[in-house]
C-alpha positions as CSV (number, residue, x, y, z in Angstrom):
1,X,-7.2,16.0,-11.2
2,X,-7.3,12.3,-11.5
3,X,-4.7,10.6,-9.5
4,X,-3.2,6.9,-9.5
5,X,-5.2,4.1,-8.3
6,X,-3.5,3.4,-5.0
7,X,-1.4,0.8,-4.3
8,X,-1.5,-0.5,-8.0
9,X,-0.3,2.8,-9.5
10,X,2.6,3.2,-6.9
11,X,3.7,-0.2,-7.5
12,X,3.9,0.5,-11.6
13,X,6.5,3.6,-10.2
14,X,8.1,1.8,-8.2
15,X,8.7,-1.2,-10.7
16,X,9.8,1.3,-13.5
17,X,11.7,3.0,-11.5
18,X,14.5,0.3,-12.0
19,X,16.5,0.6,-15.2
20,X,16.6,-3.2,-15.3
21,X,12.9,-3.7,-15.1
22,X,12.7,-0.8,-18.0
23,X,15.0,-2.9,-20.0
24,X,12.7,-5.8,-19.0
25,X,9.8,-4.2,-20.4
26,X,11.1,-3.4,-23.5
27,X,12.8,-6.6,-24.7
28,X,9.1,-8.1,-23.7
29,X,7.5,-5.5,-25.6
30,X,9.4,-7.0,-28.9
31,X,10.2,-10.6,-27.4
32,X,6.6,-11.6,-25.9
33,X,7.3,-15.2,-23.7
34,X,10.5,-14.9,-23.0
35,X,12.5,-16.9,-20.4
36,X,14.0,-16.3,-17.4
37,X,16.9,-17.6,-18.9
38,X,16.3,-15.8,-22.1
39,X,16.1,-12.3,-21.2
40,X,19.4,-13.5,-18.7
41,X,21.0,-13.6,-22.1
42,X,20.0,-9.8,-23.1
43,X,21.1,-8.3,-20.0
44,X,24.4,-8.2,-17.7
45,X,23.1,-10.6,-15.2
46,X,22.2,-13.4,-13.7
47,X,18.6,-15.6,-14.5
48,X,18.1,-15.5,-10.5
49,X,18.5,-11.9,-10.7
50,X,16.0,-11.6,-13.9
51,X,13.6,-13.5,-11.9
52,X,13.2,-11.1,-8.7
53,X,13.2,-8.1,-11.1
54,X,10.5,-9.9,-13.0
55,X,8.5,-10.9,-9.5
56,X,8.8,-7.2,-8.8
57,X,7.3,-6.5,-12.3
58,X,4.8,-9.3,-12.0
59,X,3.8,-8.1,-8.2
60,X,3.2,-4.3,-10.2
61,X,0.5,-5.9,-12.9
62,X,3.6,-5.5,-15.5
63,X,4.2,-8.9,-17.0
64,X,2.3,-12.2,-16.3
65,X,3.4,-15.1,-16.8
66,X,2.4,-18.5,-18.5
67,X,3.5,-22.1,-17.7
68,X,4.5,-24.1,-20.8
69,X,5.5,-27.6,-19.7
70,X,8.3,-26.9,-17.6
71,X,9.1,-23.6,-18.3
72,X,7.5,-20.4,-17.3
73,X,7.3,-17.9,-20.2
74,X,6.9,-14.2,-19.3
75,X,4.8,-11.2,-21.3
76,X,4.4,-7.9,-20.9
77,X,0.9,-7.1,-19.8
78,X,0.1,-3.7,-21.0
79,X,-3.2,-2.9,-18.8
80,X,-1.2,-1.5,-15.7
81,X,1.3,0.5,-17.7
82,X,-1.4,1.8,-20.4
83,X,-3.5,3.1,-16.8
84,X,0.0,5.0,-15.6
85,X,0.3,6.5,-18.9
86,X,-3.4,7.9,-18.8
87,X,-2.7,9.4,-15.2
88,X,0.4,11.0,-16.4
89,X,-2.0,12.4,-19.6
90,X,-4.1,13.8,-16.9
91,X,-1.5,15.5,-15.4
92,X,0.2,17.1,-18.1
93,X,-3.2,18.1,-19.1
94,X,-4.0,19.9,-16.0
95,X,-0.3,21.5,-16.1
96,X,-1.4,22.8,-19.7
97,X,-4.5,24.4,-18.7
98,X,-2.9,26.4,-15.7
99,X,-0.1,27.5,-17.8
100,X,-3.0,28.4,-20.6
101,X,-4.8,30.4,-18.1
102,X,-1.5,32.2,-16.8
103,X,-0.9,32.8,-20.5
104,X,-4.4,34.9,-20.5
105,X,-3.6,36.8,-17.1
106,X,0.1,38.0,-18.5
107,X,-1.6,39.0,-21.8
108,X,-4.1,41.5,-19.9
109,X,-1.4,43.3,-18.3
């Protein structure tokens, strides 16, 4: 079985593990360079509050961020979350081929 690139994969479960950052990363998914102060407006609290959960999301690989003039603009960066998604594939597939086999043993008795 594969597992999670170290500290990079563990960060991405840490980061998601927040419902805020989820809801982060799904307005970005359908609002790419958002604000600080934008994606204030879509949620239940404050910009300097969006801005540590987007640091934390930023820190895991999850959004980057872009300067434009005096504004930083945030988008979702799908590389880190696309490689959790695979090791959670990998998983499920080893899970499937043990229940498979268990399926087979059962079957002969």
């Amino acid at each position: 079985m594969s597992t999670p690139s170290g500290a990079g994969a563990d960060a991405v479960f840490s980061a998601l593990g927040d419902p805020t950052r989820r809801r982060l990363i799904e307005i970005l998914s359908v609002t790419p360079h958002a604000t600080p102060t934008g994606l204030a407006g879509e949620l239940p609290i404050t910009r300097q509050a969006v801005a540590k959960h987007l640091a934390a999301l930023s820190g895991a690989g999850l959004v980057r961020s872009v300067r434009a003039g005096r504004e930083t603009r945030y988008e979702l960066d799908p590389t880190a979350l696309g490689e959790a998604a695979d090791w959670i594939a990998s998983v499920g597939a080893e899970w499937e081929g043990r229940l498979e086999g268990l399926r087979r043993l059962l079957e002969r008795e």
